[in-house]
C-alpha positions as a printed Julia matrix, in Angstrom:
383×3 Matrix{Float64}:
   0.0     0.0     0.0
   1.38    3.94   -0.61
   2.63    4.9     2.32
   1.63    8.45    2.04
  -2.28    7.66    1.67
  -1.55    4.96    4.38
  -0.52    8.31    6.71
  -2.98   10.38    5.22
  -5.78    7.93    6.61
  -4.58    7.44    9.94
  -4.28   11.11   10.47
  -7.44   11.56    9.07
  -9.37    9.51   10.47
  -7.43    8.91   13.8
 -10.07   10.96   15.84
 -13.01    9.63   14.25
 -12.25    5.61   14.71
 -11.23    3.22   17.01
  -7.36    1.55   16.45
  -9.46   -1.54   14.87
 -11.72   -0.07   12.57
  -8.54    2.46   11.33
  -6.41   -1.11   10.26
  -9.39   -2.33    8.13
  -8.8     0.15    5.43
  -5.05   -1.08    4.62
  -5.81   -4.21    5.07
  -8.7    -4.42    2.7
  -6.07   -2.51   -0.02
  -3.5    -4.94    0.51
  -5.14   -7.93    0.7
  -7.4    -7.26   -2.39
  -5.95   -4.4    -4.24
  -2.21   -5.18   -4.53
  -2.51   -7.76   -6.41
  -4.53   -6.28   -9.18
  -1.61   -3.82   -8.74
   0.81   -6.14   -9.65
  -0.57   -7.52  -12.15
  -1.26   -3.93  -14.18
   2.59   -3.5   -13.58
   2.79   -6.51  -16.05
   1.0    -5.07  -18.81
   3.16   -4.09  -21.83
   3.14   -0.47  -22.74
   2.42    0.38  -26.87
   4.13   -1.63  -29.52
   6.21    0.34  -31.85
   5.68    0.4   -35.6
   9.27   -1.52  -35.65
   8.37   -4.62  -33.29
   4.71   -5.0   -34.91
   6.84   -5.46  -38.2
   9.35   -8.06  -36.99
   6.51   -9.77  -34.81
   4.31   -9.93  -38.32
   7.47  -11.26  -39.84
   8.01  -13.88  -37.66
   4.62  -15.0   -37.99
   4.59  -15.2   -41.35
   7.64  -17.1   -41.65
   8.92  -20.59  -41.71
  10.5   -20.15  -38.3
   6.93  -19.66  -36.57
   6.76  -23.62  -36.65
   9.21  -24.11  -33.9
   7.3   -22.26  -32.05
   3.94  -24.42  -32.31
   5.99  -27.74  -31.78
   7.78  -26.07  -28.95
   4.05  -25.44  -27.41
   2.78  -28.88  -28.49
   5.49  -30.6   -27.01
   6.32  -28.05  -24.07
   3.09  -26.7   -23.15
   3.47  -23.32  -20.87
   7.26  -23.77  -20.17
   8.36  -20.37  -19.23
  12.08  -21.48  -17.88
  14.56  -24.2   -17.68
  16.67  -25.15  -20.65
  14.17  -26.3   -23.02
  12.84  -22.35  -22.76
  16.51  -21.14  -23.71
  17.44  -23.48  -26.49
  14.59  -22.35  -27.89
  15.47  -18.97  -27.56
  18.81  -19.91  -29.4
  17.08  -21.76  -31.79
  15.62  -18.85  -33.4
  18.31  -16.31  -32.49
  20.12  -18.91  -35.14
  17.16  -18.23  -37.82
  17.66  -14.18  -37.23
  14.72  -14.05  -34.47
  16.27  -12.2   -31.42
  13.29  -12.03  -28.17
  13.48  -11.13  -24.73
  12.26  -13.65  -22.4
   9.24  -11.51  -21.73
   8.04  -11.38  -25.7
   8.76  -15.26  -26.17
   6.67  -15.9   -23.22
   4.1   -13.89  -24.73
   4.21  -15.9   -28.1
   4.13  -18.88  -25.98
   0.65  -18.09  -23.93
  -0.57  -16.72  -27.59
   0.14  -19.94  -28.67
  -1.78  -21.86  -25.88
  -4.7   -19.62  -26.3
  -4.82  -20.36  -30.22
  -4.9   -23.94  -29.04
  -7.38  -23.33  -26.4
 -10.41  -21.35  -28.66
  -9.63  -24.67  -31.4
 -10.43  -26.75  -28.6
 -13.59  -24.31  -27.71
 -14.68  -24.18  -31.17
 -15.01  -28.09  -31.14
 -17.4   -27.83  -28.33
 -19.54  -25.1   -29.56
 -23.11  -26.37  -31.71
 -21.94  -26.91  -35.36
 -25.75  -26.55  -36.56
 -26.35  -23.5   -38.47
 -30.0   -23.04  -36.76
 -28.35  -22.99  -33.58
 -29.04  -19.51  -31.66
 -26.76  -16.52  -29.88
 -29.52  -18.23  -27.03
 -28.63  -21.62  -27.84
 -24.66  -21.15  -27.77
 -24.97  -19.48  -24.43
 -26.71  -22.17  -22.76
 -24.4   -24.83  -24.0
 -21.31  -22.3   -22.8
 -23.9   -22.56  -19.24
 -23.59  -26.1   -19.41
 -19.85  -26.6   -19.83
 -18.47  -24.39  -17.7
 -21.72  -24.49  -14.98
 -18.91  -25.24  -11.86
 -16.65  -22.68  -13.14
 -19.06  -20.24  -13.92
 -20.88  -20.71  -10.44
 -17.96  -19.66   -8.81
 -16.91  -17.0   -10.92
 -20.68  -15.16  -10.17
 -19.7   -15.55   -6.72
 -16.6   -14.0    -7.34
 -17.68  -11.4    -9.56
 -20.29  -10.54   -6.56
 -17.53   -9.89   -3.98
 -15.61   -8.05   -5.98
 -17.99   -5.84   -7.11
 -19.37   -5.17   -3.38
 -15.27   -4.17   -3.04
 -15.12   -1.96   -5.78
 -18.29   -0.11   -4.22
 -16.34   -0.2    -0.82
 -13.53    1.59   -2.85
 -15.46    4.3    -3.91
 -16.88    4.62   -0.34
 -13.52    4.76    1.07
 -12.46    7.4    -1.7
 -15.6     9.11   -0.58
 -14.99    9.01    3.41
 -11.61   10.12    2.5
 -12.01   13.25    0.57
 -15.36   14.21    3.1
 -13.81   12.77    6.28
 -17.34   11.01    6.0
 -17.26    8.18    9.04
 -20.28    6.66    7.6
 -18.98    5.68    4.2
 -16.1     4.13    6.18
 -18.18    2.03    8.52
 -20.27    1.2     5.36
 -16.97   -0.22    4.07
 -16.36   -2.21    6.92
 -19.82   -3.91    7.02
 -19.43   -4.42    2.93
 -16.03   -6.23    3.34
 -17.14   -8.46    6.3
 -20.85   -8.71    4.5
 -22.74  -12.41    3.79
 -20.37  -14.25    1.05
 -20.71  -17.59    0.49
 -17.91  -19.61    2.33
 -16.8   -20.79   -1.35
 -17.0   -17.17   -3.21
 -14.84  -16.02    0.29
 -12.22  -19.32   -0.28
 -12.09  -18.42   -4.14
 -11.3   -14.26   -3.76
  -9.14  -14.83   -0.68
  -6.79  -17.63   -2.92
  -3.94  -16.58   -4.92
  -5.4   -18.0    -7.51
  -8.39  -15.56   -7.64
  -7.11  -13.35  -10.4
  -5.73  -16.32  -13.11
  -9.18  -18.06  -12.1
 -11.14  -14.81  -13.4
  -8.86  -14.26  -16.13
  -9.12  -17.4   -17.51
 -12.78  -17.51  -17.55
 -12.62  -13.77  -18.9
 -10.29  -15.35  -21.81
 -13.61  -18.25  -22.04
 -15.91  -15.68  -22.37
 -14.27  -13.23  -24.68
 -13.7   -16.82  -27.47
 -17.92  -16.68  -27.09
 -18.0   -13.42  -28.68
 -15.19  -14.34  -31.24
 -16.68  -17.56  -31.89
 -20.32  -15.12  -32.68
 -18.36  -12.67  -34.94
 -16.67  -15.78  -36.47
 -20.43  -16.81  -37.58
 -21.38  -13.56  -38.36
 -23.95  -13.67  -35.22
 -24.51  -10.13  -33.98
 -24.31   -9.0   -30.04
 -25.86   -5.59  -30.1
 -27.33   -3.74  -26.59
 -30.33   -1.5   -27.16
 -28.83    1.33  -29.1
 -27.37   -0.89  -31.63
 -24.29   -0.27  -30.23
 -22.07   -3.88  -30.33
 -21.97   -5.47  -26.78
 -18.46   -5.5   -24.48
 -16.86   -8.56  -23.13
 -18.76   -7.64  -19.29
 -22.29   -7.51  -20.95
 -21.47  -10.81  -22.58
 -20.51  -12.72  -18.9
 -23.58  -10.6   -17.59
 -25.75  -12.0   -19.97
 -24.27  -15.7   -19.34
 -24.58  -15.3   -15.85
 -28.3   -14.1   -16.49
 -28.84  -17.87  -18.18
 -26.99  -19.44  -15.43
 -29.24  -18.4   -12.97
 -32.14  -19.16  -15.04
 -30.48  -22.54  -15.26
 -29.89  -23.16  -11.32
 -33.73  -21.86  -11.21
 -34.7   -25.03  -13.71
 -32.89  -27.36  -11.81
 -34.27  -26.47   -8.86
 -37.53  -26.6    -9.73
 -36.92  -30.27  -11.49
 -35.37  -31.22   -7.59
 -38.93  -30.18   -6.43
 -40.56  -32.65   -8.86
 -38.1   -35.66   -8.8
 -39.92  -38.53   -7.51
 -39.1   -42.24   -6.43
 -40.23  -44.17   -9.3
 -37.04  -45.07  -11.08
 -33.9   -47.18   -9.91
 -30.93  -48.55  -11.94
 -32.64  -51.85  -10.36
 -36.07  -51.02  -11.96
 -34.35  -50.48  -15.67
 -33.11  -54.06  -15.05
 -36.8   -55.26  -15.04
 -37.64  -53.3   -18.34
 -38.33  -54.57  -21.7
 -36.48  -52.94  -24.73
 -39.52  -50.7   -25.49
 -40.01  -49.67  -22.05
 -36.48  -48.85  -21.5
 -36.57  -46.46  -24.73
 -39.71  -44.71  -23.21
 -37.87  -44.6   -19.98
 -34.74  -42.9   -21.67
 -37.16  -40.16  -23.2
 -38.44  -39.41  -19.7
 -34.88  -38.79  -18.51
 -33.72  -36.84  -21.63
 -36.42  -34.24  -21.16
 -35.79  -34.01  -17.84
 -32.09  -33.03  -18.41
 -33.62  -30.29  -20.98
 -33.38  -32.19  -24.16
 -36.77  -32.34  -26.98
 -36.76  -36.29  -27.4
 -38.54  -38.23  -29.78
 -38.76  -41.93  -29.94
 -38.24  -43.67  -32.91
 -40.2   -46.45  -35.3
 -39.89  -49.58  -33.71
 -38.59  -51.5   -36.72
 -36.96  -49.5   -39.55
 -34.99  -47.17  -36.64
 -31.61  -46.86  -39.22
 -29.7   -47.93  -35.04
 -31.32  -44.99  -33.77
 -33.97  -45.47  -31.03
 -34.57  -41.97  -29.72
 -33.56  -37.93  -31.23
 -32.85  -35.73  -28.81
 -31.82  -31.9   -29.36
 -30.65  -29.37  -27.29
 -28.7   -26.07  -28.0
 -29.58  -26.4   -31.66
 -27.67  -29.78  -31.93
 -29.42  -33.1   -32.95
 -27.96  -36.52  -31.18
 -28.92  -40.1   -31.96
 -29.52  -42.48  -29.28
 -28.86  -46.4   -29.21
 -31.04  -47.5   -26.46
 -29.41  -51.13  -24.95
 -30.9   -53.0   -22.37
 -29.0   -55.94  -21.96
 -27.89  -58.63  -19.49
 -24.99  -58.98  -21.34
 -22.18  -56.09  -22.0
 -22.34  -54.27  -25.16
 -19.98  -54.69  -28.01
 -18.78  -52.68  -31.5
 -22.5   -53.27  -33.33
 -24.29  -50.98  -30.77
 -21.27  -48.55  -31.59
 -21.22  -48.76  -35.41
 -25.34  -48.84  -35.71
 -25.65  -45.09  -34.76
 -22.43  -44.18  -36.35
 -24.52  -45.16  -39.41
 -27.54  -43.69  -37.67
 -25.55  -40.1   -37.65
 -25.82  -39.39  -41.1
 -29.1   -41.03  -41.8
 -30.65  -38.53  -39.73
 -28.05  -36.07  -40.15
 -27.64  -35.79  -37.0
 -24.54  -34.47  -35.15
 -23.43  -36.42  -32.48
 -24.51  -39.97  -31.19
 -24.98  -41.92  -27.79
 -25.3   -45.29  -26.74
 -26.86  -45.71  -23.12
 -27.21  -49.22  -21.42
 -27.7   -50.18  -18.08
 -24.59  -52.54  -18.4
 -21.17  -52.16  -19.06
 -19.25  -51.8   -22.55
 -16.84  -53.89  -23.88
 -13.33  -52.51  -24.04
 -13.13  -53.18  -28.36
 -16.6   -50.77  -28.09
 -15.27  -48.12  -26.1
 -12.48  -47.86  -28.65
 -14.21  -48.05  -31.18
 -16.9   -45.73  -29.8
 -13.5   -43.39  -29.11
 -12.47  -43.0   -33.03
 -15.85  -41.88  -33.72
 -16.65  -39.68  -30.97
 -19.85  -41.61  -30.09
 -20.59  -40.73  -26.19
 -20.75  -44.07  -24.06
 -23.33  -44.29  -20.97
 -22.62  -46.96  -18.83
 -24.6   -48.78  -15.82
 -22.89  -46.49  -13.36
 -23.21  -42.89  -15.19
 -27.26  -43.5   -15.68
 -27.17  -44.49  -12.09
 -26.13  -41.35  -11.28
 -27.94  -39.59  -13.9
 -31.2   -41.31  -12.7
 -30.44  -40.09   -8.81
 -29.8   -36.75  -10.14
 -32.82  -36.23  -12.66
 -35.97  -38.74  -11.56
């Protein structure tokens, strides 16, 4: 904390508070404001016209393919001597970095990596939604983005405490300081208080920044349009307000499906079922978990038994109740099944276990596996 403003409080204020309530206010700058601090020290200041030229001729060139195997092989590795050879590496080519710019390519690198990755799990149908997209980005970072609400809470009940404390000290106001005190000390969570009080607290919230801000490149990329109410093209924070707006809707659903779950289905009663029942039973569950499911004809199914969409994506369900374990024909059925109802993704649920050729097999072709102990859970957790 500056020492000056550190005097300029306790003189300030040194009549008008008690010894405790005079340590809050450096401790709540130290403990939550340094950091940030630190962290804006790392910034780098404006490129000049000469490194945006050598950094677009490095990119361009031949050379820029050590770099990607370097990441693929290396991952993050800021130090150690597979970080300085290859430093040398492309001194040798005419490339001369600081450590500080080569870590940069490096983590711009991983973060091309990362939004391939995210693109992968983003819906692929071109009647998906900006709606649909954000409830799928809901559903695969729910945990993450639970805490990061939470987090995003606290810290904005600080940066109102700032502004009271900025306040108290240019009025010598003693009620915006109090009000500071109670804010700080206020009812968080006892997660949301573990996550801002870790070190980690500021690369958590990055990171998930750096989620949320490949959602809006991922909607220019498709020519989807974010615009507020003037027209006016939407920031990165109106974005994560707007998925944290369909995450609470979400928690609100789930709730209210807790409320209804009743006691009328058991892994042990899908042992007792009949093919056709079991397929009825699996459309029960699928709407429950928010899909539209449709069974289909009982003979003539192309190795589909049910369609189930959700977030503008189509899936094909096998549906195998067996005594037995399941082997490659379940798997290659609704591979053919896929494109027969151009579908794009596939499932195969059973309330056994797979054989190790099918869950190879089911592997290569990206073909989701559900065995006897994932729909036990997902029966505890849904009926």
């Amino acid at each position: 904390m500056d020492e000056s403003l550190e005097r300029r409080t306790n003189i300030e204020f040194g009549s008008c508070f008690s010894v405790e309530e005079r340590e809050v206010f450096p401790v709540i700058v130290k403990k939550f404001f340094s950091p940030i601090l630190e962290i804006l020290k790392t910034i780098p200041s404006e490129k000049t016209k000469k490194e945006i030229e050598e950094e677009t001729r490095f990119e361009s060139s031949n050379t820029y393919s050590c770099l990607v195997n370097f990441v693929e092989k290396f991952g993050n590795d800021h130090g150690g001597d597979n970080f300085n050879k290859l430093k040398k590496l492309l001194n040798s080519k005419g490339f001369y970095f600081d450590d500080d710019c080569l870590k940069g390519y490096i983590n711009q690198e991983i973060k091309n990596r990362d939004y391939s990755g995210f693109k992968k799990l983003m819906p692929t149908n071109s009647a998906a939604t900006i709606e649909d997209h954000i409830k799928k980005f809901v559903s695969i970072y729910y945990k993450q983005l639970v805490l990061l609400r939470d987090y995003k809470k606290k810290h904005d009940t600080i940066t109102q405490a700032w502004e009271n404390l900025t306040k108290g000290i240019q009025t010598k106001d003693t009620g915006a300081w109090k009000c500071t005190s109670r804010s700080i000390s206020g009812t968080m969570s006892p997660e949301a208080s573990k996550i801002l009080d870790s070190n980690k607290t500021l690369k958590f919230a990055s990171e998930m920044t750096i989620k949320v801000s490949f959602l809006k490149k991922w909607f220019s990329e498709n020519k989807m349009e974010l615009k507020d109410g003037t027209g006016l093209d939407i920031s990165i924070d109106d974005l994560l307000q707007m998925i944290i707006d369909k995450l609470n809707e979400f928690e609100l659903k789930k709730f209210e499906v807790s409320l209804a779950k009743g006691k009328e289905y058991s892994i042990e009663s899908v042992d007792l079922m009949n093919g056709y029942k079991f397929e009825s039973f699996l459309k029960i569950l699928f709407e429950k978990m928010g899909y539209i499911a449709e069974q289909t004809k009982l003979s003539g199914d192309q190795g589909a038994d049910l369609l189930v969409s959700k977030f503008g994506e189509t899936m094909v369900v096998q549906a195998k109740r067996s005594n037995d374990k399941i082997g490659n024909n379940a798997i290659q059925e609704v591979v053919a099944s896929i494109n027969y109802y151009k579908a794009q993704r596939g499932m195969v649920v059973t309330n056994n276990e797979f054989t190790p050729a099918a869950v190879d097999l089911a592997k290569s072709n990206k073909i989701t596996l559900v065995d006897r102990s994932e729909l036990d859970r997902l029966i505890k957790e849904y009926l």
